[in-house]
Backbone bond lengths (Angstrom), bond angles and torsions (degrees), N, CA, C in turn:
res aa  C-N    CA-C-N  psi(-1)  N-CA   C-N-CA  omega(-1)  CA-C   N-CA-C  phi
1 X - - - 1.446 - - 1.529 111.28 -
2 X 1.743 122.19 -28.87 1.169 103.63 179.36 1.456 124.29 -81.65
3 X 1.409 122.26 -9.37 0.947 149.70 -160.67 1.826 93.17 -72.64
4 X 1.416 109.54 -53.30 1.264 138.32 -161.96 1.995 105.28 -66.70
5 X 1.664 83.61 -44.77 1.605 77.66 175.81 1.744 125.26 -93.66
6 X 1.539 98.52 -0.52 1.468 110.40 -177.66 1.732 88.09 -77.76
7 X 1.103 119.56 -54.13 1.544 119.61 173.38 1.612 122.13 -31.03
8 X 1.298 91.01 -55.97 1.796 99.03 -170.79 1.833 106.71 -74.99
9 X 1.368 109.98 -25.16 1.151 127.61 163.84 2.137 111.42 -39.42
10 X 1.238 93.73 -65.43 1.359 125.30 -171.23 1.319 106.87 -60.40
11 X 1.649 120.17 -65.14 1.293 114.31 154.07 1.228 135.92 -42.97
12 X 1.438 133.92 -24.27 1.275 125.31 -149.67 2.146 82.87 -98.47
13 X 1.393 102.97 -44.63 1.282 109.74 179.15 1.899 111.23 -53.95
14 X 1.259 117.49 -44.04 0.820 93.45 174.77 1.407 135.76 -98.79
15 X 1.282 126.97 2.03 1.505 151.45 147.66 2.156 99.39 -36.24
16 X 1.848 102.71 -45.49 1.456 98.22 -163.49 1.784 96.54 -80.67
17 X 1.097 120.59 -22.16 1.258 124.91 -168.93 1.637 104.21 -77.01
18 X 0.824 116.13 -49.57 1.566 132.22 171.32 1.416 108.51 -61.81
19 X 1.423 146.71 -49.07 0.916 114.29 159.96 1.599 131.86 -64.81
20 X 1.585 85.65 -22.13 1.635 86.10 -174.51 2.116 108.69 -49.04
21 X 1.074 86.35 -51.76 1.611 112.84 -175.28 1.780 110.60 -50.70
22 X 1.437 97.43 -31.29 1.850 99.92 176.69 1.199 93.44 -83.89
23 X 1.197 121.23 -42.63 1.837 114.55 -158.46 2.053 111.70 -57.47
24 X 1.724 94.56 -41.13 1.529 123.97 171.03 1.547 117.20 -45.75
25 X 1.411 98.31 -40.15 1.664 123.80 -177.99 1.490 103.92 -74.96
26 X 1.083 115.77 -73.46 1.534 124.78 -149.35 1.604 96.22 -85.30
27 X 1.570 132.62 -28.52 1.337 123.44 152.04 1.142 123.58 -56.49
28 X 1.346 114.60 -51.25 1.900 116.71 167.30 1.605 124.24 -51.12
29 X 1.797 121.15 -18.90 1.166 123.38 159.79 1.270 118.36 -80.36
30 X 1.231 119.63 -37.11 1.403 124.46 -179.62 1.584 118.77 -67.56
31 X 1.079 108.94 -36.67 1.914 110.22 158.25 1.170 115.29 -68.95
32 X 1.117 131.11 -33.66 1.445 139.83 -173.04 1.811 99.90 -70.12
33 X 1.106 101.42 -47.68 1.497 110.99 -176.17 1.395 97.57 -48.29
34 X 1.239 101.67 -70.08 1.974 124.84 -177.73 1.442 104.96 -18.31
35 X 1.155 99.07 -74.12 1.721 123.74 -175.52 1.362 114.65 -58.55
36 X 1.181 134.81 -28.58 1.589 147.15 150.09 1.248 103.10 -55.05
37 X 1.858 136.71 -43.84 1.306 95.16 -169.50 1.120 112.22 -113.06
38 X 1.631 115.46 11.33 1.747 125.77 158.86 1.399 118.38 -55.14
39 X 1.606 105.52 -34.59 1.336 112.43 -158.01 1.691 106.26 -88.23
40 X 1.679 107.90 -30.69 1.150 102.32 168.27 1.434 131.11 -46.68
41 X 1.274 122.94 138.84 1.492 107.35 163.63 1.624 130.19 -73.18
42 X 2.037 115.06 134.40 1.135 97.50 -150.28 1.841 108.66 -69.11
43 X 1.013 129.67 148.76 1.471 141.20 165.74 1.554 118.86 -86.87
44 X 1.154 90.49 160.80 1.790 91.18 -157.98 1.613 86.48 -78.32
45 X 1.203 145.32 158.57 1.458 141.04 170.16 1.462 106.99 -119.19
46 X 0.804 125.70 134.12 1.908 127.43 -170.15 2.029 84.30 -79.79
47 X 1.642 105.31 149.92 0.876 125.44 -179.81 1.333 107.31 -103.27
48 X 0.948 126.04 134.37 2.001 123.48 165.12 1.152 119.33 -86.13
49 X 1.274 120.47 104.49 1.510 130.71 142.27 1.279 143.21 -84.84
């Protein structure tokens, strides 16, 4: 049994690490995005009527 909970131990740690690591990812694209379209210059955008 201890074997069992050193396991679930292990998983649970690394389940938190792993998200930590996506959250790091997919926030670091999403600013990046940001900053790509600040930096662009703005363009005239046709309006729909």
């Amino acid at each position: 049994m201890d074997n069992y909970h050193n396991s679930k131990k292990a998983r649970r740690i690394a389940a938190i690490v792993y998200i930590i690591f996506m959250a790091f990812i997919l926030g670091g694209t999403y600013i990046s995005e940001q900053q790509k379209a600040q930096a662009q210059p703005q363009e005239a955008k046709p309006t729909s009527h």
